[in-house]
C-alpha positions as CSV (number, residue, x, y, z in Angstrom):
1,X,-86.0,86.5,45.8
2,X,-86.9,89.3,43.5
3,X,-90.9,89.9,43.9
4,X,-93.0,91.6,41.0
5,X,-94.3,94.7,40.7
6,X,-97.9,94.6,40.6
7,X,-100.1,95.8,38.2
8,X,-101.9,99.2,38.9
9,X,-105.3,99.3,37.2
10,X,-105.8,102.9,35.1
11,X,-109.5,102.0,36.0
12,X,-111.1,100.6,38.8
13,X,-114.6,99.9,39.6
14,X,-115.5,98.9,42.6
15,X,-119.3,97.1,43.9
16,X,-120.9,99.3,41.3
17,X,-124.9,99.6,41.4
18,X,-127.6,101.1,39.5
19,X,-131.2,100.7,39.6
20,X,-134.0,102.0,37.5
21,X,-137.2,101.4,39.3
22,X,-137.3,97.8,40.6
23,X,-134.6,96.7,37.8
24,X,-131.3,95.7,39.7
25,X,-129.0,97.0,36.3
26,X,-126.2,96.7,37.9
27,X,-126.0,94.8,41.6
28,X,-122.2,95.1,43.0
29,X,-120.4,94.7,39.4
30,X,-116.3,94.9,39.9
31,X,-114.1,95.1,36.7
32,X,-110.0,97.0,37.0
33,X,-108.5,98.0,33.1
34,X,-105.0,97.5,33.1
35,X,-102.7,100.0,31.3
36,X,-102.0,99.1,27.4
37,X,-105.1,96.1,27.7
38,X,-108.3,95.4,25.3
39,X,-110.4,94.6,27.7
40,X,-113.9,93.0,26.4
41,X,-117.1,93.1,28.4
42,X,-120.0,91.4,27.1
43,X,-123.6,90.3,27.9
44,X,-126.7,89.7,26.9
45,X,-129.3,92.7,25.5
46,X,-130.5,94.9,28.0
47,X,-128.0,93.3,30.8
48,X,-126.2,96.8,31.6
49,X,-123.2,97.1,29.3
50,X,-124.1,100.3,28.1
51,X,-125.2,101.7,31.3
52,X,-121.8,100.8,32.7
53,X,-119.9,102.8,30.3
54,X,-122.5,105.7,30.9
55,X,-121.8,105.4,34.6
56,X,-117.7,105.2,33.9
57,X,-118.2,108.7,32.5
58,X,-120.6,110.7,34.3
59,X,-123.4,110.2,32.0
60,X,-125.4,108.1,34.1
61,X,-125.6,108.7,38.2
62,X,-124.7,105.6,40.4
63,X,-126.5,104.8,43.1
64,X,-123.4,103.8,45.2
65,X,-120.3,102.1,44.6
66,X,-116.3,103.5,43.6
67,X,-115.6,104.8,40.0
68,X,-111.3,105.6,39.9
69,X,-109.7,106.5,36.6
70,X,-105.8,107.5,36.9
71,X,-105.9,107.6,40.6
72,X,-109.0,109.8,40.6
73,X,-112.4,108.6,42.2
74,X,-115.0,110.1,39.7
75,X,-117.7,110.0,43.0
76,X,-115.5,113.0,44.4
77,X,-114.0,115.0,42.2
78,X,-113.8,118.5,41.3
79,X,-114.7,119.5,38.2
80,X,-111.3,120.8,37.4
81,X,-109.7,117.6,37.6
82,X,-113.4,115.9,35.7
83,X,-112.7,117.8,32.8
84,X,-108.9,116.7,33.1
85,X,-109.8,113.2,32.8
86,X,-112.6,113.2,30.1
87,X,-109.6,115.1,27.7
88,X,-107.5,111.3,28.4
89,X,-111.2,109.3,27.9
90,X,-112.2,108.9,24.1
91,X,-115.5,107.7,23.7
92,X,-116.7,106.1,20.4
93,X,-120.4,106.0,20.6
94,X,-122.3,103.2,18.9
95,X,-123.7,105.3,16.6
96,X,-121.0,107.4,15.7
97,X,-122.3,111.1,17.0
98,X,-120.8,112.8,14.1
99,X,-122.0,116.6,14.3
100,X,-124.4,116.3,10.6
101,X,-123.7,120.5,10.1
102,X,-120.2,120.0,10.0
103,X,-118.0,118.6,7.5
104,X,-115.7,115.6,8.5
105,X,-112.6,118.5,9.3
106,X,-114.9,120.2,11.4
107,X,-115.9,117.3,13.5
108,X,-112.8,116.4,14.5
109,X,-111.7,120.2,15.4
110,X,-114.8,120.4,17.5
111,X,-112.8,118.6,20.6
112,X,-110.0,120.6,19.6
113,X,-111.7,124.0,20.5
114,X,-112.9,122.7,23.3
115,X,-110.1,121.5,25.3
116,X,-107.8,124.1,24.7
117,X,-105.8,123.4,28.2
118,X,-104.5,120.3,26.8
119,X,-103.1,121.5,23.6
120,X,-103.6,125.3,23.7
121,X,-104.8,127.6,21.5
122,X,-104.2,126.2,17.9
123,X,-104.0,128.5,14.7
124,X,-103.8,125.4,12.2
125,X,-105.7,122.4,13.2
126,X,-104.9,121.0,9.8
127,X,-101.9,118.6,10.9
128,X,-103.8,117.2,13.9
129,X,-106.7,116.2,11.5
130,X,-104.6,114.5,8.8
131,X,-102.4,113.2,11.5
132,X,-106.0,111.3,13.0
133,X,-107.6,110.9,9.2
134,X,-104.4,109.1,8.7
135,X,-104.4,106.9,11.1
136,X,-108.0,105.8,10.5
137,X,-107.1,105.7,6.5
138,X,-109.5,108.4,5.2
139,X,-107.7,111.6,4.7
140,X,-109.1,112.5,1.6
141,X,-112.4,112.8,3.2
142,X,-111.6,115.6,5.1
143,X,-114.1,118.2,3.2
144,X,-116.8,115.5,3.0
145,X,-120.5,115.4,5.4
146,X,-121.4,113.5,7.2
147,X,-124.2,111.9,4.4
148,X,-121.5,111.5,1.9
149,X,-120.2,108.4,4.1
150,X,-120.7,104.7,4.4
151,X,-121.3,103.8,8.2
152,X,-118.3,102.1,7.9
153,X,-116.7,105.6,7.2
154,X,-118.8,107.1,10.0
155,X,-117.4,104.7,12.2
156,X,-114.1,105.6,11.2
157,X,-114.1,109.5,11.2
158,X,-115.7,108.9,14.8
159,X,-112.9,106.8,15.7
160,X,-110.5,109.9,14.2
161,X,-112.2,112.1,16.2
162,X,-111.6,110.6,19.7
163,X,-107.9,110.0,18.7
164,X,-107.5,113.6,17.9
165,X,-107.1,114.5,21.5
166,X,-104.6,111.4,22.0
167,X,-106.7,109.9,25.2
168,X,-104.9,107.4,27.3
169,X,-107.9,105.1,27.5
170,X,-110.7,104.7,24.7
171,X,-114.1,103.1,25.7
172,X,-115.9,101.3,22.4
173,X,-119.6,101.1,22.7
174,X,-120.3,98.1,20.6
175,X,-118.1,99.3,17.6
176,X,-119.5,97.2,14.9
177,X,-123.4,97.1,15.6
178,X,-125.2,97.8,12.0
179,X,-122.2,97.0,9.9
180,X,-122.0,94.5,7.6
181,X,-119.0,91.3,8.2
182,X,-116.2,92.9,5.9
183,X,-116.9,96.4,7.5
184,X,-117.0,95.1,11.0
185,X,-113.7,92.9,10.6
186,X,-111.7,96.3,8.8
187,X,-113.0,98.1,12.1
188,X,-111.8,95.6,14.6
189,X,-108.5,95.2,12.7
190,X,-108.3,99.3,13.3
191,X,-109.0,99.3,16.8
192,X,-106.1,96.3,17.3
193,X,-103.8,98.7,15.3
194,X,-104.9,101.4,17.5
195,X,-104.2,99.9,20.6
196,X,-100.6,98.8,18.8
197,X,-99.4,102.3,17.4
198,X,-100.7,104.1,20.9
199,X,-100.9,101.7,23.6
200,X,-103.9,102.9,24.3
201,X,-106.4,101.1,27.2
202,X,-109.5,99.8,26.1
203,X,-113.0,98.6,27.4
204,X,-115.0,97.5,24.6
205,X,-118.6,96.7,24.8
206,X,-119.5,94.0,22.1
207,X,-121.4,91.6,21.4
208,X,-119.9,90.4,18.6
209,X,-118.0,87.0,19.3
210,X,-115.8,87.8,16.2
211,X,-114.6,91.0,17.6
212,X,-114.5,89.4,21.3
213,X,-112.1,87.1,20.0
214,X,-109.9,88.8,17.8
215,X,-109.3,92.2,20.1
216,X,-109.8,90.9,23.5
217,X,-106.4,90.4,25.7
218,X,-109.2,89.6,28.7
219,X,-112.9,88.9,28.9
220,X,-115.5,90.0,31.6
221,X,-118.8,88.4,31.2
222,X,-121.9,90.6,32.9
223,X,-124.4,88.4,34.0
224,X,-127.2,89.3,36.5
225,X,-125.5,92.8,37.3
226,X,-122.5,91.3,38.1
227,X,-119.0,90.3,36.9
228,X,-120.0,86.7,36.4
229,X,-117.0,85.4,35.0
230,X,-113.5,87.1,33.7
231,X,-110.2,85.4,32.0
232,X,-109.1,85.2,28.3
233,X,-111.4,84.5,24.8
234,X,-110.3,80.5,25.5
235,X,-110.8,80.6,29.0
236,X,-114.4,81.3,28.9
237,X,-115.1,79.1,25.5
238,X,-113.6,76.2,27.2
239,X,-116.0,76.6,30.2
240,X,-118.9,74.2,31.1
241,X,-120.9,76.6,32.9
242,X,-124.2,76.7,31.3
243,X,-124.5,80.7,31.0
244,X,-120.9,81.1,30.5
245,X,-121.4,78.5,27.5
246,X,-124.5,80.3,26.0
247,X,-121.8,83.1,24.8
248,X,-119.8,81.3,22.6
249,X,-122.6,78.8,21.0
């Protein structure tokens, strides 16, 4: 009887915790990203979604636990092989981060000229940046500023910006806070065309039920600094439990 391979996780974490003061954040939370998945995390305000991403990077120091993206523990690593992974990690910020000095071409160079051991030493950026304006529909605002956008287009050029370097996995931190219900739906529609055209691997921080349920291939609830409950968008509507219930009312 032929047996299935089994799924290796391009991210792994493992009992994470994190505590500020007396506050518990996070308190032994588990989640594994499996390659070409949207997977969703949501949870209340303040509940540690945000910190969890920060920790999944290197922004924000655990207090113990195991952090592995592609086979490398981010607790021990060199910074040689840190800077290697952070080229394959796009991060779209919640509040887009656009650089407001620099036009919308010289945004998305900016990760260009800085990780020059991925792509080299480029003389004309210019196809890279259509190539990522392209894909987020705005090309003819490459010679705009940032302040001649919508935050819609913000959004966007942000989103163009971590696809420029063509990471392997890209980590949403709640992508349509402070956009209005057309905007939001046009940018979850993007980021399921994104995952689509590059089989990219997602963890998306939302939380938006609309975008939960449109984008997410899984779910991970984070309750009480833990991963309370996981399965698919009907899996945890269906449920009876009382907090998994207060989600999706």
């Amino acid at each position: 009887m032929k047996t299935e391979a089994k799924i290796k996780p391009i991210i792994e974490i493992k009992d994470l915790h994190k505590t500020f003061g007396t506050n518990h954040v996070l308190d032994g939370f588990n989640l594994s990203l499996n390659e070409g998945e949207n997977l969703v995390v949501m949870g209340k305000s303040g509940s540690g979604k945000s910190v969890m991403i920060k920790c999944l990077i290197g922004l924000e120091e655990i207090d113990s636990g195991d952090i592995i993206i592609m086979d490398k523990n981010m607790t021990d690593i060199s910074s040689e092989d840190l800077n290697e992974i952070r080229t394959e990690v796009g991060f779209l910020f919640q509040g887009s981060a656009l650089y407001d000095s620099m036009s919308v071409r010289e945004n998305l160079e900016f990760p260009l000229r800085r990780h020059t051991k991925k792509f080299g030493e480029i003389k004309d950026t210019t196809p890279l940046v259509m190539e990522a304006l392209k894909s987020v529909g705005l090309e003819n605002t490459i010679n705009l500023m940032p302040n001649e956008l919508s935050g819609g287009m913000k959004r966007r050029i942000a989103l163009a910006r971590t696809l420029i370097l063509k990471p392997k996995i890209i980590l949403y931190d709640e992508p349509t806070t402070g956009l209005d219900p057309i905007t939001s739906k046009e940018i979850i529609m993007l980021m399921k065309s994104i995952q689509e055209q590059y089989k990219t691997s997602s963890i998306i921080i939302t939380h938006d039920i609309d975008c939960a349920r449109v984008i997410a291939n899984r779910m991970i609830l984070l309750i009480d600094g833990i991963n309370y409950a996981e399965g698919t968008f009907q899996e945890l509507a269906s449920s009876k439990d009382p907090k998994i219930e207060a989600f999706f009312k």
